[in-house]
C-alpha positions in Angstrom: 14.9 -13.2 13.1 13.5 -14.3 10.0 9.5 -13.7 8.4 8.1 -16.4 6.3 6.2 -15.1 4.0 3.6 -17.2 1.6 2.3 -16.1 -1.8 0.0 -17.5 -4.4 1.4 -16.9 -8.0 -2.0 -16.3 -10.3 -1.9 -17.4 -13.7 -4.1 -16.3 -16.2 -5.9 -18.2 -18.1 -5.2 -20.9 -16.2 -8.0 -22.8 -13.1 -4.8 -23.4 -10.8 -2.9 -21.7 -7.8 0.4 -22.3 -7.4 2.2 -22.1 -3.6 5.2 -20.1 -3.3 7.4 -19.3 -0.5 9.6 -16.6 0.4 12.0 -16.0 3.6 12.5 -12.1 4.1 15.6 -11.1 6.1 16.6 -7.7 7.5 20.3 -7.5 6.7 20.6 -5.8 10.2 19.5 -8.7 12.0 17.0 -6.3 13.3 13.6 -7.2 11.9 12.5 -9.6 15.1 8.5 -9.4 14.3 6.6 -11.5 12.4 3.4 -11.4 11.7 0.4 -13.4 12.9 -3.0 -14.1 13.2 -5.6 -12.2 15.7 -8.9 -13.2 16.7 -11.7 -11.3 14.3 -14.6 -9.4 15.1 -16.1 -11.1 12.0 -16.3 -14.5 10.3 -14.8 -16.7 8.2 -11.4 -18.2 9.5 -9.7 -19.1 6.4 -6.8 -16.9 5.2 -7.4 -13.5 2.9 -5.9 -13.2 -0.6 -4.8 -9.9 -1.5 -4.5 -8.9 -5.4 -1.5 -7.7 -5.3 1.2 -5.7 -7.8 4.7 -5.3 -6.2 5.4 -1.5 -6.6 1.2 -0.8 -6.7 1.4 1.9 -4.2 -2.0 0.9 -3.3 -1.4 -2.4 -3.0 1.2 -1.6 -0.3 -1.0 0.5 1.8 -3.1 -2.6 2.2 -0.2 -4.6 2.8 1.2 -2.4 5.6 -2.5 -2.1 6.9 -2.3 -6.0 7.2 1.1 -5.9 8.9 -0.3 -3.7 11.5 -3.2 -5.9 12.2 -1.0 -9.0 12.1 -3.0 -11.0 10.0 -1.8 -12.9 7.7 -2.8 -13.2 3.9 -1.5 -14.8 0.8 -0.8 -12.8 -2.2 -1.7 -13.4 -5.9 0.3 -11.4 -8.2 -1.1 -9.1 -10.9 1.4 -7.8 -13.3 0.3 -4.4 -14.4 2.1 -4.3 -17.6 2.9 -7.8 -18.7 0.8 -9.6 -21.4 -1.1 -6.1 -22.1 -1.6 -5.6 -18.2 -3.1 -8.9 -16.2 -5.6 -6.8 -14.6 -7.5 -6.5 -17.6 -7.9 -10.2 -18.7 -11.2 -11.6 -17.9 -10.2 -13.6 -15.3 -9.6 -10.8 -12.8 -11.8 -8.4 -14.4 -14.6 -10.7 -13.0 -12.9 -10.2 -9.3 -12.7 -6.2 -9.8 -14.6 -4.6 -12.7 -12.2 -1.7 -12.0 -9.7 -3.8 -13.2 -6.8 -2.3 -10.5 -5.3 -3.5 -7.8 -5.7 -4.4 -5.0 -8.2 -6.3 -4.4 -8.8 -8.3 -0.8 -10.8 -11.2 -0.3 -11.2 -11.0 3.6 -14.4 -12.4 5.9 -16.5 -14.0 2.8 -16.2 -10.6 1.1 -14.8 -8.9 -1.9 -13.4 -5.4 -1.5 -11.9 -3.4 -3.3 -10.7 0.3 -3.1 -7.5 0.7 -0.8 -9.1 3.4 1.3 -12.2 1.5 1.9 -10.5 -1.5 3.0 -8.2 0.2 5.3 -11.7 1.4 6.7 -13.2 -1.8 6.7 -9.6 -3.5 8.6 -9.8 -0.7 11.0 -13.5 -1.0 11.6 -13.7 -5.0 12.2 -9.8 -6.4 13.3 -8.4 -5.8 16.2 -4.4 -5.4 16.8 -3.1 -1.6 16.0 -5.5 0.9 15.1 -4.8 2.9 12.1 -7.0 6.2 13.6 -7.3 8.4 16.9 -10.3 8.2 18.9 -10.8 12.1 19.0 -13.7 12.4 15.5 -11.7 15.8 15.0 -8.4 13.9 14.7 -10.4 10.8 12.9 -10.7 13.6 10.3 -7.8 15.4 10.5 -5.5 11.8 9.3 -8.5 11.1 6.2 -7.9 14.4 5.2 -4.3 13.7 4.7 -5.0 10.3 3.7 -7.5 12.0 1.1 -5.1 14.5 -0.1 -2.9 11.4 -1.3 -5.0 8.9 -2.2 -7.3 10.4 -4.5 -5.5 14.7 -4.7 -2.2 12.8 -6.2 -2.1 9.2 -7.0 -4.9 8.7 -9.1 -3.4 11.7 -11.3 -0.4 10.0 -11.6 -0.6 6.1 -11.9 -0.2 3.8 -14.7 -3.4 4.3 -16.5 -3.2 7.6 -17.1 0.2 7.6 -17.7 -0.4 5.6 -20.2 -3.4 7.9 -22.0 -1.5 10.9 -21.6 1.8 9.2 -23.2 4.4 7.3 -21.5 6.7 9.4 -23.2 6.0 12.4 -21.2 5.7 10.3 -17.7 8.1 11.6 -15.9 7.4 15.5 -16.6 3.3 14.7 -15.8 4.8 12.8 -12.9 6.6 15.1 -11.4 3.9 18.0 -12.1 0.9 15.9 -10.1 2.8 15.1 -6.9 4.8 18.2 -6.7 1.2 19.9 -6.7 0.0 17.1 -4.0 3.0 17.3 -2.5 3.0 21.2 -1.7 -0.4 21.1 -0.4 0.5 18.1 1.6 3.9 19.8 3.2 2.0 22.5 4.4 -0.6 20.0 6.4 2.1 18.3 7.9 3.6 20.7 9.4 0.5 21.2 11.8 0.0 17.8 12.2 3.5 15.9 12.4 5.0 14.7 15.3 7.0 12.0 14.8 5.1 10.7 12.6 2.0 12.4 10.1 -0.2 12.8 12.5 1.1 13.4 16.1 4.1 10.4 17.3 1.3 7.3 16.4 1.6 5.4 12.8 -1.9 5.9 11.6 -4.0 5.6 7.9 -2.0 8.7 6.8 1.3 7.5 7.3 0.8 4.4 5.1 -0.5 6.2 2.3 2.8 8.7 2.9 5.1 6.1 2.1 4.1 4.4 -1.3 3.9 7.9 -2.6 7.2 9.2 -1.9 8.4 6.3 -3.5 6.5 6.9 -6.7 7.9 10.7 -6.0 11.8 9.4 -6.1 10.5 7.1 -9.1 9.6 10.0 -11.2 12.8 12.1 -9.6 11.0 14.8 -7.8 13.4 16.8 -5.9 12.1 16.2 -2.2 14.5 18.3 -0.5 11.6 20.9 -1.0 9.4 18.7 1.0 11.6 18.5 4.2 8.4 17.3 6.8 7.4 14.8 4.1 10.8 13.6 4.2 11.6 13.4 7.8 8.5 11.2 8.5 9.1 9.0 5.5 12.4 8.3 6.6 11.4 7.6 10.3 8.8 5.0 9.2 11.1 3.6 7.1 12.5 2.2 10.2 9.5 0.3 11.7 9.4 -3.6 10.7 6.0 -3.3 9.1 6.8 -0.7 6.5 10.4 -3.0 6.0 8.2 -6.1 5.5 5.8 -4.4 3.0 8.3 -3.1 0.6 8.1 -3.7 -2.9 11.2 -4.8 -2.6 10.3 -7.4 0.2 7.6 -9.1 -2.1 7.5 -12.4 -3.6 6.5 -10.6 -7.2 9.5 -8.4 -7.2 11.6 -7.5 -10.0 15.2 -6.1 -10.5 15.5 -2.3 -11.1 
């Protein structure tokens, strides 16, 4: 009950890859799934490279969206804060002018966004699917996926952290996902079964998870959020969400 998991270690500056490997290990003995390769809809057969930063939150939605599909990648670290941030040396810059993470090279193609290529996975892999069939419940999950991804995180991640002082993080922290957060509570509560939307992991649910992390980063007291945290703590269960963990990557650090 072991997943092998390979990662490519980027180095700036540098014309060179390096192969790493890591063996992740469910101290339960639990985590029996591993994940695999599926026949495409599109192209190219060679293995993805995701862009990758261990704790990005949007990073990890990709990750979890490639869990799902069981297809397997290798990762190339991008340390958001060492050396001035890698994602703004020239060398990555030229992958993604955005200079974020993630950033998936998948069929031939670049993409970038976490949303779009959850869309783009969705639209042209097959193994889970991330969205009901219904158009109203299509839009009912990319509302709540919306509400996160660009109602919460976007207010609160590193970059404007940084502009608005690092000093004052965990106060503007706490006041952008407490505001998502409310919003986002009463959604669920219409939506939720088991999971956000009805008793099927969809898009939603792996946008739910990297933020309530970032919420218990920043200390938010989440027992005002009890349907956020009932369905955070049921998919913390599944073997996909275990396998993308920040904690569960190659580029992990210590607390």
């Amino acid at each position: 009950t072991q997943q092998k998991c390979c990662a490519l270690v980027w180095l700036p500056m540098a014309t060179k890859i390096v192969t790493t490997s890591t063996t992740l290990v469910e101290e339960s003995g639990k985590v029996t799934q591993t994940v695999e390769s599926v026949t495409t809809k599109g192209t190219s057969t060679s293995k993805p490279i995701l862009y990758t930063y261990w704790r990005s939150s949007c990073s990890w939605r990709v990750r979890l969206a490639l869990n799902f599909k069981r297809i397997q990648y290798d990762s190339i670290p991008v340390h958001l804060v060492k050396d001035g941030g890698q994602q703004r040396k020239p060398e990555y810059a030229a992958v993604n002018p955005m200079m974020q993470v993630p950033t998936l090279e998948i069929d031939g193609l670049v993409l970038t966004e976490s949303v779009a290529i959850l869309e783009y996975l969705e639209d042209v892999k097959e193994g889970k699917s991330l969205l009901p069939v219904d158009p109203v419940a299509r839009a009912k999950v990319r509302e709540l996926v919306q509400i996160i991804a660009s109602g919460i995180q976007p207010v609160q991640n590193l970059r404007v952290l940084q502009k608005h002082g690092l000093e004052h993080k965990v106060e503007w922290g706490q006041w952008a996902i407490n505001h998502g957060f409310q919003a986002l509570e009463e959604k669920l509560r219409t939506t939720a079964g088991k999971y956000c939307f009805g008793d099927k992991v969809t898009m939603a649910d792996l946008c739910l998870v990297p933020q309530v992390y970032n919420a218990n980063r920043f200390k938010v007291d989440m027992s005002q959020y009890p349907t956020i945290s009932r369905i955070d703590a049921e998919l913390a269960q599944i073997a996909e969400f275990k396998m993308a963990h920040p904690d569960a990557q190659p580029d992990a650090q210590p607390a």
